[in-house]
C-alpha positions as CSV (number, residue, x, y, z in Angstrom):
1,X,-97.2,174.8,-116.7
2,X,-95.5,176.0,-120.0
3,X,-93.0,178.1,-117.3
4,X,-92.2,175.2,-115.8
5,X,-91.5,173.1,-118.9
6,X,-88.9,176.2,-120.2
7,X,-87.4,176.1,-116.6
8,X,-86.5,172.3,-117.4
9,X,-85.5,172.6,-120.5
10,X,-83.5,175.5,-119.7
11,X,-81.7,173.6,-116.6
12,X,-80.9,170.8,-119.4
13,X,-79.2,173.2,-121.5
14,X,-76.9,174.6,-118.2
15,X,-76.5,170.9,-117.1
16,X,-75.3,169.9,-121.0
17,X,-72.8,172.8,-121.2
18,X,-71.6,172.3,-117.3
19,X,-70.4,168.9,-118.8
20,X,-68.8,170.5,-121.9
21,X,-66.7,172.5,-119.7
22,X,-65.4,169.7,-118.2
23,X,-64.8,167.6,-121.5
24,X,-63.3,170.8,-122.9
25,X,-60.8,171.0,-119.9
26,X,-59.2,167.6,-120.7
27,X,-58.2,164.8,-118.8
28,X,-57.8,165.3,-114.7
29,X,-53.7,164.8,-114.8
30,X,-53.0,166.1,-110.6
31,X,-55.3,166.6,-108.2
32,X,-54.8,169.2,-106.3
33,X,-57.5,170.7,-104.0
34,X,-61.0,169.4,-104.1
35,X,-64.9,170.3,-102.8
36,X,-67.5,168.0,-101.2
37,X,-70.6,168.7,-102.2
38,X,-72.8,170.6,-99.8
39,X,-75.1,167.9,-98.0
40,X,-77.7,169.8,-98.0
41,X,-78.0,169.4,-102.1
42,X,-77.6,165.8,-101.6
43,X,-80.6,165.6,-99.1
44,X,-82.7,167.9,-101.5
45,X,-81.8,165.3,-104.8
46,X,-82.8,162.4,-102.5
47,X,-86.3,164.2,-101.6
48,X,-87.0,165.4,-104.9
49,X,-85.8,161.6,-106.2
50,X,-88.7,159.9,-104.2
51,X,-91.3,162.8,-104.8
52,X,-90.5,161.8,-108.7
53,X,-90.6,158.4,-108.0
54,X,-94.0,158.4,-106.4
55,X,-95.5,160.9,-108.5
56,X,-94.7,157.9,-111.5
57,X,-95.8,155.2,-109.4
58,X,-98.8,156.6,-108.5
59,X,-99.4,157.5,-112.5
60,X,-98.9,153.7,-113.0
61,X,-101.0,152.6,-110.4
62,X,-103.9,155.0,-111.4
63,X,-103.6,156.4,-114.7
64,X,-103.4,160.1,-113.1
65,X,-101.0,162.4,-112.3
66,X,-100.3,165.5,-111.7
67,X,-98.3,166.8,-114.0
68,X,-97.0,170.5,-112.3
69,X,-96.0,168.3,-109.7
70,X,-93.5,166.2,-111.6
71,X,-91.9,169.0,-113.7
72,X,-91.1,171.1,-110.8
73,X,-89.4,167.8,-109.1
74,X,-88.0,166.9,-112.2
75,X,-86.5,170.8,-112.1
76,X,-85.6,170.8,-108.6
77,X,-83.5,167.5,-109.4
78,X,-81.5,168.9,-112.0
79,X,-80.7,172.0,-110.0
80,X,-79.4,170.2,-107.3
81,X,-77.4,167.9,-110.2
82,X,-75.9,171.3,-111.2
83,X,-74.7,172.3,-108.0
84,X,-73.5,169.5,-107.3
85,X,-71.6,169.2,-110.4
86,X,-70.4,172.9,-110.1
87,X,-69.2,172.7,-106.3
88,X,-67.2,168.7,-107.3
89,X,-64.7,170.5,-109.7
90,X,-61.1,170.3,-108.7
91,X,-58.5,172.3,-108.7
92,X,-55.2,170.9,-110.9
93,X,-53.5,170.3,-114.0
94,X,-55.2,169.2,-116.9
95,X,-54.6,168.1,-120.0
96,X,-55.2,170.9,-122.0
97,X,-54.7,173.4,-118.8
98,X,-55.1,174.2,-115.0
99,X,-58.3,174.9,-112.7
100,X,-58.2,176.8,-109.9
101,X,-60.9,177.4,-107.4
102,X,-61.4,180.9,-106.0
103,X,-64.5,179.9,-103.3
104,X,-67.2,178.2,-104.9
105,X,-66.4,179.6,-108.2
106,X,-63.7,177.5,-110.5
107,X,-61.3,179.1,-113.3
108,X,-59.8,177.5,-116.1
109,X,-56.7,178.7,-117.7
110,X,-55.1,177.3,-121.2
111,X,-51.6,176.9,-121.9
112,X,-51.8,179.4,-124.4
113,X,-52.8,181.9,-121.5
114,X,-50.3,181.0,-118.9
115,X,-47.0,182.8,-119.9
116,X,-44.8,181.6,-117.0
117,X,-44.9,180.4,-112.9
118,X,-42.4,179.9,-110.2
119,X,-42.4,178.2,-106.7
120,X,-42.9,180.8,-103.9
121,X,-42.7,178.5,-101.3
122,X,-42.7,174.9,-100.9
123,X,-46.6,174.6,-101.3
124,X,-47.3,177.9,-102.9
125,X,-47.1,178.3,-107.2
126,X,-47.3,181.7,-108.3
127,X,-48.5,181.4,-111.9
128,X,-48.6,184.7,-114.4
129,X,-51.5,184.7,-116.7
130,X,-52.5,186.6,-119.6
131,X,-56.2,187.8,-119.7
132,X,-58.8,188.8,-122.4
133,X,-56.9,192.2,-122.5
134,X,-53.4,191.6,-122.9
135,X,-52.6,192.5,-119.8
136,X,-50.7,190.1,-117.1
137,X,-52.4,188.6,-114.1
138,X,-50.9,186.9,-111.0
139,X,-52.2,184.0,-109.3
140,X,-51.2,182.1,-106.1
141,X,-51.8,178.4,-106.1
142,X,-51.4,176.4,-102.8
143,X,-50.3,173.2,-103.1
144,X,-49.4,170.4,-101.0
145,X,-45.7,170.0,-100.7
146,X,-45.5,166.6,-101.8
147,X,-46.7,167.2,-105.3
148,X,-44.3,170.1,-106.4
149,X,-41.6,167.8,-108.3
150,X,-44.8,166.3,-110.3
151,X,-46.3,169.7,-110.9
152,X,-42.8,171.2,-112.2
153,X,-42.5,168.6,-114.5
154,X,-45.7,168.9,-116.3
155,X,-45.4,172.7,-116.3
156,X,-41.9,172.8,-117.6
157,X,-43.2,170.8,-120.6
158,X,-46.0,173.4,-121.7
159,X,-44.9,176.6,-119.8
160,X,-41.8,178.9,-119.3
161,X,-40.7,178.9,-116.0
162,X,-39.1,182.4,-114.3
């Protein structure tokens, strides 16, 4: 039972600093590429939902319960909250920099760390970034075509441009 309880409060803590992330990241200015959650975490968070739900009712209804049984659906809910939240980030400018999504994995890159960009193509924005070791990364961005002047003009306020 105690393993269960650290699994929850441990999922509270991943959950709490998923939503720093995104508070640290600023302000969502262009939207650029976004993910749908995967359905099947949405049917899983509805399952879990009612197996919480009548776990309470049936606490209220008979003064028992069992309590294994709602701290492993309380846990299963806020894993699927977390994926959720993890696979819904976009890719764009920010206020304070730009997100990029490589997969299911999402990267976020400061002003301080981008050092310049310039247009490949009409939808592509090849971006040089500087990493934890001084050393000079590039990274492709696709983009849809009718965003570039809106893009350019928030990068040419806080970036160099090649």
């Amino acid at each position: 039972m105690t393993f269960i309880i650290r699994l929850n409060i441990i999922m509270v803590c991943f959950i709490l600093f998923g939503l720093y992330k995104r508070v640290k990241e600023g302000k969502l200015i262009i939207k650029i590429q976004r993910n749908k959650p995967s359905k099947f975490y949405i049917v899983m968070l509805v399952l879990f939902g009612i197996l919480f739900f009548d776990n309470i009712t049936e606490y209220l209804n008979n003064d028992k319960m069992d309590a294994k049984v709602l701290f492993t659906s309380i846990y299963w809910i806020q894993f699927c909250i977390l994926n959720i939240m993890h696979i819904r980030l976009y890719s764009g400018i920010r206020t304070n920099g730009i997100s990029m999504q490589n997969g299911n994995y999402s990267y976020f890159y400061k002003w301080s760390e981008i050092k310049n960009y310039k247009w490949i193509d009409e939808d592509t924005l090849k971006l040089e970034i500087l990493d934890k070791n001084n050393s000079i990364m590039n990274k492709d961005m696709n983009i849809g075509i009718h965003k570039q002047q809106e893009i350019d003009e928030v990068l040419q306020s806080h970036v160099l441009k090649i």
